[in-house]
C-alpha positions as CSV (number, residue, x, y, z in Angstrom):
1,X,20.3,-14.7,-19.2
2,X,18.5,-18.0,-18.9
3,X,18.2,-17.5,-14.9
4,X,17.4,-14.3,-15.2
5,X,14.4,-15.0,-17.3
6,X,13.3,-17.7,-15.2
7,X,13.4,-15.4,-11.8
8,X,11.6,-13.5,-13.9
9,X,8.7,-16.4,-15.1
10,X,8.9,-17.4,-11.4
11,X,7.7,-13.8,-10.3
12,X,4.7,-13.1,-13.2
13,X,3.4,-16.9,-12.0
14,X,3.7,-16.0,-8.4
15,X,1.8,-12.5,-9.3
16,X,-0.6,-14.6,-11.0
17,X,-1.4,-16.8,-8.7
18,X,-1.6,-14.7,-6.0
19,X,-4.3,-12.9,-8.2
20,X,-5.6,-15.9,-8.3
21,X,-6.4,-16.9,-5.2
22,X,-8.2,-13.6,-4.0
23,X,-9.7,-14.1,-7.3
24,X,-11.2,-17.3,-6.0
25,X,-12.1,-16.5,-2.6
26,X,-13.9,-13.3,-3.8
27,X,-15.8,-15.0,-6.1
28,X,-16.8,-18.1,-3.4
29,X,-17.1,-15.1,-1.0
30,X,-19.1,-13.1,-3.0
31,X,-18.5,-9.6,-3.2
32,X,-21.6,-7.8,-1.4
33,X,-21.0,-10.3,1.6
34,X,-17.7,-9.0,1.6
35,X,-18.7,-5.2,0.4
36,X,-21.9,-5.9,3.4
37,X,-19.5,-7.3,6.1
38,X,-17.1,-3.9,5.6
39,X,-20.4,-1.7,5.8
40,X,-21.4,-3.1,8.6
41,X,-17.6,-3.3,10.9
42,X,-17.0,-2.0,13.9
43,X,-15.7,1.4,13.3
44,X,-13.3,2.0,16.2
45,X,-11.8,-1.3,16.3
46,X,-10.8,-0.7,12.9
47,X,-9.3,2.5,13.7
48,X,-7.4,0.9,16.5
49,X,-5.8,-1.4,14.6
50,X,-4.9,1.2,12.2
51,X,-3.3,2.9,15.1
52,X,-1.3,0.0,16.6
53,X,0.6,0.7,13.0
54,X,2.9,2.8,14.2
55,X,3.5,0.3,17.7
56,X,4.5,-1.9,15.1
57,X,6.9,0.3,13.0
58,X,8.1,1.3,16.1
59,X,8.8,-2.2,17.4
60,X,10.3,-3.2,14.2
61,X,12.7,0.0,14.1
62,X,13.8,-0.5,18.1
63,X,15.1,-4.2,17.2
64,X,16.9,-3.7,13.7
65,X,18.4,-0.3,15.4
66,X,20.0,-2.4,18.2
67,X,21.5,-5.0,15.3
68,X,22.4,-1.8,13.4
69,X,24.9,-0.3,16.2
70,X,25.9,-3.6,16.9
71,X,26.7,-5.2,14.1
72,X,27.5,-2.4,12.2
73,X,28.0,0.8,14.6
74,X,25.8,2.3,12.9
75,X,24.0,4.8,14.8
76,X,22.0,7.5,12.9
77,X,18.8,6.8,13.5
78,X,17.1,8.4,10.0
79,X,19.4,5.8,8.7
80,X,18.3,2.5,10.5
81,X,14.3,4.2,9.7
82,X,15.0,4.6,6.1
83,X,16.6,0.9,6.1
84,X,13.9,-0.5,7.5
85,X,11.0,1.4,5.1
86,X,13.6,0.8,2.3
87,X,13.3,-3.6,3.1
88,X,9.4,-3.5,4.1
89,X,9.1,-1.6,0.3
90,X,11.7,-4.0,-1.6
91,X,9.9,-7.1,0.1
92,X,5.8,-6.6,-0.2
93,X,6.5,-8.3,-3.8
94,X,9.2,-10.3,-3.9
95,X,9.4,-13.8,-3.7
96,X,9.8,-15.3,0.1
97,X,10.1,-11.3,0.7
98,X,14.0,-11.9,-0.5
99,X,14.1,-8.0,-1.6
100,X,13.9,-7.0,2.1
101,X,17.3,-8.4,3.2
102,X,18.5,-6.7,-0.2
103,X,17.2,-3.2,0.4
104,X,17.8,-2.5,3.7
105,X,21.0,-2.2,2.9
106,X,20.9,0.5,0.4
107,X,21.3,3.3,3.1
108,X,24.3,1.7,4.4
109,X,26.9,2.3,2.2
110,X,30.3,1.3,3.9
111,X,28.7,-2.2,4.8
112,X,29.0,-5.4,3.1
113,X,25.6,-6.2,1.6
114,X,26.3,-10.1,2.8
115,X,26.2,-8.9,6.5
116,X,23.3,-6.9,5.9
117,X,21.5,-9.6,4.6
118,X,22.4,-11.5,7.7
119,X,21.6,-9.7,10.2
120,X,18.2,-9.2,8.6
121,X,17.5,-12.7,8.6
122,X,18.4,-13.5,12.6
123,X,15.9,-10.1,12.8
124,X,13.4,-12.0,11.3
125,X,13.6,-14.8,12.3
126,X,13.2,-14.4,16.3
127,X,9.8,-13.5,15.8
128,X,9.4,-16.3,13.5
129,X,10.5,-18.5,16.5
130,X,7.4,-16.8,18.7
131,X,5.0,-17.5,15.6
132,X,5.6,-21.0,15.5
133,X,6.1,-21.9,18.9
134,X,2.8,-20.0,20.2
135,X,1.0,-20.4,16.7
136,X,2.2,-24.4,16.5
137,X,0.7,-25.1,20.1
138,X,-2.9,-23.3,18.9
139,X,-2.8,-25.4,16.2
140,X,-2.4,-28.7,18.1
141,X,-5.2,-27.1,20.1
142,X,-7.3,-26.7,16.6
143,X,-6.5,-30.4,15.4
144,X,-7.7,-31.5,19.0
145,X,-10.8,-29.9,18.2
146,X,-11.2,-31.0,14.8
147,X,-10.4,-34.4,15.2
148,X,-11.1,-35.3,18.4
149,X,-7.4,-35.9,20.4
150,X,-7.4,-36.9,23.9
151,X,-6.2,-34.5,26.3
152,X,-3.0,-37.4,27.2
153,X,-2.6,-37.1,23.4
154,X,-2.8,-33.3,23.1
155,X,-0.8,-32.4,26.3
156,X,1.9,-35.1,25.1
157,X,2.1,-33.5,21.3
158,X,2.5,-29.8,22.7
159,X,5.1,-31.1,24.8
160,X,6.8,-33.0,22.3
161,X,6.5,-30.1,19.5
162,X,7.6,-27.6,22.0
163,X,11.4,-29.9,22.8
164,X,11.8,-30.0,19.4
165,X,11.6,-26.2,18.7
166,X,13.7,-25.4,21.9
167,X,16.2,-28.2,22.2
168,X,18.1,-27.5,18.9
169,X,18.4,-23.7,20.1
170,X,19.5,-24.1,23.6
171,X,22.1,-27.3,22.0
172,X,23.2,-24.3,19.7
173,X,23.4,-21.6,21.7
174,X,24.3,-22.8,24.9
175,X,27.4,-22.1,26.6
176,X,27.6,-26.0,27.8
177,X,29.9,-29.0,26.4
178,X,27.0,-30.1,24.1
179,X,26.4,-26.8,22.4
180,X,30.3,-26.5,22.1
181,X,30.9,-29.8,20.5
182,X,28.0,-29.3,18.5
183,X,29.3,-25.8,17.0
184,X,32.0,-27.1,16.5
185,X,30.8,-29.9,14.0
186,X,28.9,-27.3,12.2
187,X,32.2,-25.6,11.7
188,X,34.2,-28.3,10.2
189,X,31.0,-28.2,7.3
190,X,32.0,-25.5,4.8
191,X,28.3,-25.2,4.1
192,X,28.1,-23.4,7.7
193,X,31.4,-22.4,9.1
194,X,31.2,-19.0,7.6
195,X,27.3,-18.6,8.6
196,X,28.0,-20.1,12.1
197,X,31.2,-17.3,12.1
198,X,28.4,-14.2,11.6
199,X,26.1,-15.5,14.0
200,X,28.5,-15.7,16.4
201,X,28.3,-12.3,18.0
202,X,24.7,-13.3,19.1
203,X,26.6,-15.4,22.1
204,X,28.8,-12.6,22.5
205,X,26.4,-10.3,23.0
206,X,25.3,-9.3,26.5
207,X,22.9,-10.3,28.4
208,X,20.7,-6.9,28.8
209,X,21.1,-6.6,24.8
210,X,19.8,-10.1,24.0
211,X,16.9,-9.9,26.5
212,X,15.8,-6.1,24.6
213,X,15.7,-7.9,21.3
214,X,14.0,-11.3,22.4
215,X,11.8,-9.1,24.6
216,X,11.0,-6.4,21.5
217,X,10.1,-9.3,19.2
218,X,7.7,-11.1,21.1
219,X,5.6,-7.4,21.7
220,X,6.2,-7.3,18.0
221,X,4.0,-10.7,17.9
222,X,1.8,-9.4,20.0
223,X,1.0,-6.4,18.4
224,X,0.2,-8.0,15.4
225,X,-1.6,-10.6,16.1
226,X,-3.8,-8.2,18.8
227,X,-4.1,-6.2,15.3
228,X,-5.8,-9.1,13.4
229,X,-7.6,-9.7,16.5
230,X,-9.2,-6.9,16.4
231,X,-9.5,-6.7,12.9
232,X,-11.9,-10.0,13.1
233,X,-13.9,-8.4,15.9
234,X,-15.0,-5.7,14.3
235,X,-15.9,-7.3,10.7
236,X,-17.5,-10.4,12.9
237,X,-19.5,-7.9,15.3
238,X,-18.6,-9.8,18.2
239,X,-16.4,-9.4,21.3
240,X,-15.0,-13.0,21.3
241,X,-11.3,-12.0,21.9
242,X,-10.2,-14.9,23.2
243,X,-11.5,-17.2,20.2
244,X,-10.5,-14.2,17.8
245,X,-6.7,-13.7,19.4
246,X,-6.4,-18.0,18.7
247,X,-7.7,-17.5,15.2
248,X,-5.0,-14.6,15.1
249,X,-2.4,-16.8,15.5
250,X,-3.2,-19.8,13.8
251,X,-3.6,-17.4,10.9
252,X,-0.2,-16.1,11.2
253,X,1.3,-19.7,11.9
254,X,-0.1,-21.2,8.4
255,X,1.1,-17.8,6.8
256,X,4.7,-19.3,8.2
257,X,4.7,-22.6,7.1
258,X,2.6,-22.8,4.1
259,X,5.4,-22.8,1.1
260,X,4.9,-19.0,-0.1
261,X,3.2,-19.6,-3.8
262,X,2.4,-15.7,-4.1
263,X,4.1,-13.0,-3.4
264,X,3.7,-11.3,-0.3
265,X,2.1,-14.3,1.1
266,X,-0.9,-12.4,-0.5
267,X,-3.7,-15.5,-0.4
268,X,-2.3,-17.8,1.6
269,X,-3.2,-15.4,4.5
270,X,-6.8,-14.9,3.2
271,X,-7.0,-18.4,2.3
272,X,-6.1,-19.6,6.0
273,X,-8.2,-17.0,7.7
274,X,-11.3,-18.1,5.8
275,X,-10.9,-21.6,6.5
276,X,-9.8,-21.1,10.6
277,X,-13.1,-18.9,10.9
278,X,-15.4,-21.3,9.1
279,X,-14.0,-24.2,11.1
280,X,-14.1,-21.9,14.6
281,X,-17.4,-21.5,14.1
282,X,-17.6,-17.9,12.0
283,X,-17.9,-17.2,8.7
284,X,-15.3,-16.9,6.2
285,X,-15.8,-13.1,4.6
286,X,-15.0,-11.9,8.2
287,X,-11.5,-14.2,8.3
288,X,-10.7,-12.8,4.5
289,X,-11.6,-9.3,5.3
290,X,-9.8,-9.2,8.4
291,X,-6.9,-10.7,6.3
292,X,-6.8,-8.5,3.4
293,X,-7.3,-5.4,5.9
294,X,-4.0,-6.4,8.1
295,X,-2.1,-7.1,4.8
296,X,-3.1,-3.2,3.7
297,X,-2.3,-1.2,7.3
298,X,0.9,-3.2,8.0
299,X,2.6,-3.8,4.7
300,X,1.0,-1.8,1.8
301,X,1.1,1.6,3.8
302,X,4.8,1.5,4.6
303,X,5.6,0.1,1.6
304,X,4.4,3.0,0.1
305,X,6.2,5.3,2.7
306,X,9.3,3.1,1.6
307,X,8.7,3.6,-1.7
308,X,8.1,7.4,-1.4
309,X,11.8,7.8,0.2
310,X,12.9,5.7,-2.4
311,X,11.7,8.0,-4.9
312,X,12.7,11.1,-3.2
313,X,16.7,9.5,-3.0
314,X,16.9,9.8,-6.4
């Protein structure tokens, strides 16, 4: 009972200070600069973000449907749709989006929720890997900028940040003496002999299949980020993609490794995309309304789909 109510203090403080924080911004924002800068946005490129929406869906359907036959041989496709509306529903206000890996597997009846759960995190977390090795390099770009790096110093810290993100996955998942000594070691550790045991079907799988799923989630990054690029355009009024697809993704990077204190990450987004605009050299409404705008076309709306088919199951 005593856990229960404190998952359940843990999710009214991370409501409130989500509130909180778009509180905040609003008020430092002010709400006719941010009423003004929505008057005034670029109609069309709003609309085309809107419509990469279903890219996205799409994208996000094509990868959990190969784990789905996989994993599972599961292949119904209304199924692996309803799964994936069902998570992007359970996880728009959980906390770290936990509900997700939960709800997706409420379609899938004659599969353990464990594996479910499993499976959704290794879908999540290859485009994670994109997001903070692309996102991680613009923001040793950002910090050059902001506090003067050399270019030895800058080239040198991308270099070093990038070993460190690839070295510990081609040690794991290499098919050398290193990686199998090093599996090995993780296997005599109770914490991760059963973990390493579900993963394992990743090496096994073939080389055409891994390549569709590592392919699929870096267009996933890319649609997203091209999303909040042009989201920024059009509330900025300027064509500045390049700048604008950088801003993209250091926005998405903090989104990643800032600690999620509100749920849905609602805030933290906002909060980042006003502070990378002001310090790029634009003004902070644009960042939060760009923000705000990618948090309603890419998780509100299909959680509300989700929710919908939720509804309609019962």
């Amino acid at each position: 009972m005593k856990k229960l109510d404190r998952k359940r203090i843990a999710t009214f403080t991370k409501i409130i200070i989500g509130i909180g924080i778009i509180g905040f911004l609003i008020f430092y924002l002010e709400p006719e600069v941010i009423y003004q800068t929505y008057q005034k946005a670029n109609k069309g490129l709003l609309l085309f973000a809107f419509l990469l929406l279903p890219v996205n869906l799409y994208l996000q359907y094509f990868k959990w449907q190969i784990f789905s036959e996989k994993y599972f041989g599961i292949k119904d496709k209304g199924k692996v749709w309803i799964s994936l509306f069902y998570g992007i529903s359970g996880g728009i206000f959980t906390p770290m989006k936990s509900g997700e890996y939960f709800a997706r597997a409420l379609p899938y009846k004659n599969v353990k929720v464990f594996d479910v759960i499993l499976a959704t995190l290794i879908d999540k977390l290859i485009p994670i890997f994109f997001v903070v090795l692309i996102g991680g390099t613009f923001f040793i770009l950002f910090l050059k900028t902001l506090i003067g790096f050399s270019t030895l110093a800058t080239i040198l810290l991308v270099i070093t940040y990038k070993i460190s993100i690839l070295l510990p996955l081609y040690l794991l998942f290499g098919n050398r003496k290193t990686s199998t000594l090093l599996t090995n070691w993780l296997n005599s550790k109770k914490y991760f002999e059963k973990i390493i045991d579900r993963i394992a079907f990743l090496k096994e799988m073939d080389g055409k299949t891994l390549t569709k799923i590592i392919a699929t989630s870096f267009l996933y990054h890319l649609t997203f980020t091209f999303q909040m690029t042009l989201l920024l355009s059009a509330f900025s009024g300027e064509f500045n993609f390049i700048l604008f697809f950088f801003a993209a993704n250091l926005i998405i990077f903090a989104q990643i490794v800032i600690p999620p204190i509100a749920l849905g990450e609602v805030g933290v987004r906002e909060g980042a995309a006003v502070y990378f605009l002001q310090n790029l050299g634009s003004t902070g409404v644009v960042g939060f309304n760009a923000a705000l705008s990618l948090f309603f076309i890419n998780l509100l709306i299909p959680s509300i789909i989700g929710f919908i088919l939720l509804l309609r199951k019962q």
